[in-house]
C-alpha positions as CSV (number, residue, x, y, z in Angstrom):
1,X,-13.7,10.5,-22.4
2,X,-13.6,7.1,-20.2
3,X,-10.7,5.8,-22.7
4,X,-8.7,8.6,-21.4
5,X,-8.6,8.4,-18.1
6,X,-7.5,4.2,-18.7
7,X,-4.8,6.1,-20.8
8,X,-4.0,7.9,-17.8
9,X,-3.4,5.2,-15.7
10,X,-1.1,3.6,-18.1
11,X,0.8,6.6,-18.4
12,X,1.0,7.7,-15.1
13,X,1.5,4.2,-13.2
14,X,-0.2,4.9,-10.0
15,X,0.8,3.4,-7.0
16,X,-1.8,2.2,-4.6
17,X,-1.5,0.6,-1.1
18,X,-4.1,-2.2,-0.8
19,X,-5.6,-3.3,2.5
20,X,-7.6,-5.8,1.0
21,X,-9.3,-10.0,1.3
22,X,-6.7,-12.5,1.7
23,X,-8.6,-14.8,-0.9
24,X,-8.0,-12.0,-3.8
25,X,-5.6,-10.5,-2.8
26,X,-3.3,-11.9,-5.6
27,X,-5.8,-10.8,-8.3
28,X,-6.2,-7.3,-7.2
29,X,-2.5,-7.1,-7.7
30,X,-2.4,-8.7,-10.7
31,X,-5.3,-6.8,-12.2
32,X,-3.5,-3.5,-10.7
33,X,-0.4,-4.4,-13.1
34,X,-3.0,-5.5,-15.9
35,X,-4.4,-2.0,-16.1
36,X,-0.8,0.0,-15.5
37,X,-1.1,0.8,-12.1
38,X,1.2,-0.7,-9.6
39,X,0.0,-2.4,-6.2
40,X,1.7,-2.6,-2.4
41,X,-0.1,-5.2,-0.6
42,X,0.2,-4.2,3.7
43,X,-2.2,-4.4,7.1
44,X,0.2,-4.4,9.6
45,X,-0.2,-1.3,11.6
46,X,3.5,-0.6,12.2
47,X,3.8,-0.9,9.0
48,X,0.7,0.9,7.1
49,X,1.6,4.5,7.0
50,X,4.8,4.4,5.6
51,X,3.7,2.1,2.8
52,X,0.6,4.6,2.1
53,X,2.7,7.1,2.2
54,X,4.7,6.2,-0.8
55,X,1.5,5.4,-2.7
56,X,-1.3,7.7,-4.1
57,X,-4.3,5.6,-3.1
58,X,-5.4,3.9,-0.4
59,X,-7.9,0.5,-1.3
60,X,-9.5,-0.5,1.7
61,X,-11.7,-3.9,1.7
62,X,-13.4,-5.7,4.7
63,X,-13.8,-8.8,2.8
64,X,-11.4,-10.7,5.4
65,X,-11.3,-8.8,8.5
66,X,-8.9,-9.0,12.3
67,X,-8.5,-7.0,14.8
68,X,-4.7,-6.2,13.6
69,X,-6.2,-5.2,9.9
70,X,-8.6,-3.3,11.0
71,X,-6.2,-1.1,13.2
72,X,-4.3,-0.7,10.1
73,X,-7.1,0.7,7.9
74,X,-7.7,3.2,10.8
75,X,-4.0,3.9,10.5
76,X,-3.8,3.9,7.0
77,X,-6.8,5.7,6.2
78,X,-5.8,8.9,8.3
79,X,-2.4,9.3,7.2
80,X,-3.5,9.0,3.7
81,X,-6.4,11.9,4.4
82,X,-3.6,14.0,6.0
83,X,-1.7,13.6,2.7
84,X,-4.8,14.1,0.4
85,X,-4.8,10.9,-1.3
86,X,-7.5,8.8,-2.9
87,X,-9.2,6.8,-0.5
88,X,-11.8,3.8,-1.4
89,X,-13.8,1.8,0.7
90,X,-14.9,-1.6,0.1
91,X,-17.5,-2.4,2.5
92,X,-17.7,-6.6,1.5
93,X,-20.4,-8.4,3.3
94,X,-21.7,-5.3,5.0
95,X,-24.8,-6.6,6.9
96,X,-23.9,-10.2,7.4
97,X,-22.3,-9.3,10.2
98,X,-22.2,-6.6,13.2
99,X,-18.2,-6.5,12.9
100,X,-18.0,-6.2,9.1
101,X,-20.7,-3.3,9.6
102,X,-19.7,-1.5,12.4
103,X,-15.8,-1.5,11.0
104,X,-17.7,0.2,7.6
105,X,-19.6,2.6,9.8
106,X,-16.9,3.8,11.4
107,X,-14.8,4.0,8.8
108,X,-17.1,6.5,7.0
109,X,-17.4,8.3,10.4
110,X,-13.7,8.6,10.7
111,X,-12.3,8.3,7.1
112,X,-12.5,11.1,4.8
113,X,-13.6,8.3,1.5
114,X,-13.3,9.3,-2.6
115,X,-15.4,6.2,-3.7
116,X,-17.7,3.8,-1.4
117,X,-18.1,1.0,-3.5
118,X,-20.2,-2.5,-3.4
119,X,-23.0,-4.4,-4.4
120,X,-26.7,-3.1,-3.6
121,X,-26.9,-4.9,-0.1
122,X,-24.0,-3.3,1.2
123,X,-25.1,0.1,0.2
124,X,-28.0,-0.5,1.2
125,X,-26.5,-1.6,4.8
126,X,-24.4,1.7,4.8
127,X,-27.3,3.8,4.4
128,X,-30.3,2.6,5.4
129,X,-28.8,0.5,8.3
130,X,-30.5,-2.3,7.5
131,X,-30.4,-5.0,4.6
132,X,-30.7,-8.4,3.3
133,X,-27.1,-8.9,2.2
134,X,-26.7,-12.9,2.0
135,X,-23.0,-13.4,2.8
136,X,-20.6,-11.4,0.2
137,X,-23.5,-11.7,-1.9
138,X,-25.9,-9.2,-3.0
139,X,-30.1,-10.9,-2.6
140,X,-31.7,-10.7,-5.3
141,X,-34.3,-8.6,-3.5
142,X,-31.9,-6.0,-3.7
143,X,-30.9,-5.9,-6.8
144,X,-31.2,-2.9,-9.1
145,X,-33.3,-3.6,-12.5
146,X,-34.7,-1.7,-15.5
147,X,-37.9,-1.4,-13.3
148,X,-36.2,0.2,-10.2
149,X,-33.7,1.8,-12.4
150,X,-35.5,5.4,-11.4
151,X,-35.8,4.9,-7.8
152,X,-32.1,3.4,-7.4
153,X,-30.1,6.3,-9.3
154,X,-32.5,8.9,-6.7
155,X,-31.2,6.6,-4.1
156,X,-27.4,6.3,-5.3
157,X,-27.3,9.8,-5.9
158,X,-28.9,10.8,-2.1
159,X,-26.3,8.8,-0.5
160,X,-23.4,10.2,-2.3
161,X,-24.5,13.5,-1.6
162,X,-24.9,12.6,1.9
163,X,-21.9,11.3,2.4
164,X,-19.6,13.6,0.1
165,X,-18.0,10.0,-1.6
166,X,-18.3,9.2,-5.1
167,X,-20.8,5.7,-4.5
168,X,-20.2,3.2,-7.5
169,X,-23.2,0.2,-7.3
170,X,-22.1,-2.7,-9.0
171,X,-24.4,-5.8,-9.8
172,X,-26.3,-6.4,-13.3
173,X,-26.9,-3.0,-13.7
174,X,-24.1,-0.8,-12.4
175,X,-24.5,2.8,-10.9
176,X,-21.9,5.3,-10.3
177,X,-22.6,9.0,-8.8
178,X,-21.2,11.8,-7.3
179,X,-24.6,13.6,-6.3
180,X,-24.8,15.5,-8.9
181,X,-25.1,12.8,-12.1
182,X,-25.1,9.3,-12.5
183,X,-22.9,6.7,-14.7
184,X,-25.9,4.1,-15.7
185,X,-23.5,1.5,-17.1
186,X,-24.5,-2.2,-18.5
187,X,-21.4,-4.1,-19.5
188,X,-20.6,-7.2,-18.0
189,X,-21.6,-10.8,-18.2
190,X,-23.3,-13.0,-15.3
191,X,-20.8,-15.0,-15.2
192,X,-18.6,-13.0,-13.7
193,X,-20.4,-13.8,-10.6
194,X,-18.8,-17.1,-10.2
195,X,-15.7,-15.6,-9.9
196,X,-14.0,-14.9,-6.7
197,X,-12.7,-11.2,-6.6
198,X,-13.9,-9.6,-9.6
199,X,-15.6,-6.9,-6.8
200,X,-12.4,-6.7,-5.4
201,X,-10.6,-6.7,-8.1
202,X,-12.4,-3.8,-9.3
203,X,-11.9,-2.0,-6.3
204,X,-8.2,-2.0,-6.5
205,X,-8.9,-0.9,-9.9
206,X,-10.7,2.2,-9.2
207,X,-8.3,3.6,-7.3
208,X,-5.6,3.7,-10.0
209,X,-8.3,5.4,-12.1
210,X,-8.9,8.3,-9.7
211,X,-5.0,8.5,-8.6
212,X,-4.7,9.0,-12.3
213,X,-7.1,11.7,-12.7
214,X,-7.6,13.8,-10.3
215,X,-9.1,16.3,-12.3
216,X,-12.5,14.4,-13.3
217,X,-12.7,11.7,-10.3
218,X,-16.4,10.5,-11.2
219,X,-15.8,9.6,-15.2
220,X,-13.0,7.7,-13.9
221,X,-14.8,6.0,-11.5
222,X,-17.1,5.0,-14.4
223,X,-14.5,4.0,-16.7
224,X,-12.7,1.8,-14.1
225,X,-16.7,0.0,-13.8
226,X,-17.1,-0.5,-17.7
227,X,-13.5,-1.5,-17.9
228,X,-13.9,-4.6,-15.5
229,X,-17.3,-5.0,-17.1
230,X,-15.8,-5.1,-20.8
231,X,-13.5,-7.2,-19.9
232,X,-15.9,-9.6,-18.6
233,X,-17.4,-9.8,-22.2
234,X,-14.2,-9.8,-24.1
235,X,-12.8,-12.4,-21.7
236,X,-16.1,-15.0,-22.2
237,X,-16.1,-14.2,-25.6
238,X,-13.0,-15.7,-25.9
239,X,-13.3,-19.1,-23.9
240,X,-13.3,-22.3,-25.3
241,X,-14.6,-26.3,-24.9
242,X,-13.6,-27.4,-21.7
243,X,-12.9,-23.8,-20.0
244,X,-14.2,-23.1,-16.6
245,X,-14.6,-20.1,-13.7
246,X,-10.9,-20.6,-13.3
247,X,-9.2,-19.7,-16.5
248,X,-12.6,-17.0,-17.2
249,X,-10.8,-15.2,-14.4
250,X,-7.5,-15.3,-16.3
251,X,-9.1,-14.4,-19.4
252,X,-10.7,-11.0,-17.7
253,X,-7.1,-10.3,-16.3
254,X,-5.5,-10.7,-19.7
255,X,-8.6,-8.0,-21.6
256,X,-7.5,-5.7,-18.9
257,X,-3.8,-6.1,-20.0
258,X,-4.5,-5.6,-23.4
259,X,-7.5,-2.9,-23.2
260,X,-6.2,0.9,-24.5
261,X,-8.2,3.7,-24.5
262,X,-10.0,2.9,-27.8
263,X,-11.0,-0.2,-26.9
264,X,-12.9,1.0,-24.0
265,X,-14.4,4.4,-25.8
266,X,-15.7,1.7,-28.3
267,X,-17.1,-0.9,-25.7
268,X,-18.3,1.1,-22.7
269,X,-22.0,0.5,-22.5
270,X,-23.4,3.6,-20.3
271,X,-25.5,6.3,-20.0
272,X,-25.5,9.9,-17.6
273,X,-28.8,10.7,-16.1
């Protein structure tokens, strides 16, 4: 059941080390409280693998990348596969640029990964090599729709299997899969999109779900992607005259805080194929 592994994560308060975009980094933390989890923000490499030591899971994201962070995902990502803890990868902008790609690449090469998860594009750059990724952005051409539906879960599901990461797909219609099923979930609002971080966000997220249950990694994968999707439509829902993109993303931080189990069983908005 997806409204207990958000149960889980309540009870059991994971701790997660975030490497993640200096312009969300604040609402991945504050969505990693929202939810019950509990965040450590550090890149430094002297400093990396004694943090992720402490914590259970390992978020890394490429939105804003340096030479100096990227040093410290390497750093961080192999001490946290020497202690067997969750590692996600979150490969933002993938395909706008060689840097952001190759540092994804080669993270996959060298990184034993949990999740991969992104929009279409950046999948899409991951696994194909090629793309049409417009910025942090996924194009339109990419994205996955009620008529592609068949031919993106073969695709999800191949590069999952490929890869031996869960691959979580998020855009209009989300896709999560281990290579074995697939979460077809539609929550969400398109507004969400003019919001800064809700990726991100969901990111940090997602690794609090899987630190939290170990035992079925994929349905929490899906719960953490109709959680930040629910919230999306609880948090609209509840805007008023006058509201704009700025307190929406309050209002999706504040569903997450008050979201149980039940709410979540009730609202989720998926299917397994």
């Amino acid at each position: 059941m997806l409204g207990k592994c958000m149960e889980n994560v309540r009870t059991r308060v994971p701790l997660v080390h975030n490497i993640t975009n200096y312009v969300t980094v604040n609402d991945v933390a504050n969505v990693l409280l929202a939810c019950g989890g509990s965040p450590i923000m550090s890149d430094e490499p002297e400093d990396v693998e004694e943090i992720t030591s402490i914590c259970g899971g390992l978020n890394i994201n490429i939105g804003t990348l340096n030479k100096r962070s990227i040093e410290g995902m390497f750093a961080a990502g192999k001490k946290a596969n020497e202690l067997n803890h969750v590692v996600l990868l979150d490969p933002v902008g993938a395909g706008a640029s060689s840097l952001r790609t190759n540092t994804a690449v080669k993270i996959m090469e060298e990184i034993r990964l949990n999740v991969i998860r992104g929009n279409i594009s950046e999948i899409k750059t991951l696994a194909l090599g090629s793309s049409t990724t417009k910025g942090v952005d996924a194009d339109v051409a990419d994205a996955v729709t009620e008529e592609n539906l068949d031919a993106m879960i073969s695709f999800v599901r191949e590069f999952s299997e490929r890869t031996g990461s869960i691959v979580a797909v998020t855009g209009a219609i989300d896709l999560v899969s281990d290579g074995k099923v697939c979460y077809v979930i539609r929550n969400g609002r398109p507004e969400m999109s003019k919001i800064t971080g809700t990726g991100c966000q969901l990111s940090g997220m997602m690794t609090a779900f899987l630190v939290a249950n170990p035992e079925n990694q994929t349905e929490a994968a899906a719960a953490a992607v109709c959680a930040m999707g629910l919230a999306g439509e609880i948090g609209w829902s509840r805007m008023q005259e006058g509201d704009g993109n700025s307190t929406y993303r309050n209002r999706i931080i504040d569903a997450i805080f008050h979201m149980d189990g039940e709410t979540l069983e009730k609202g989720a908005n998926y299917e397994v194929r």
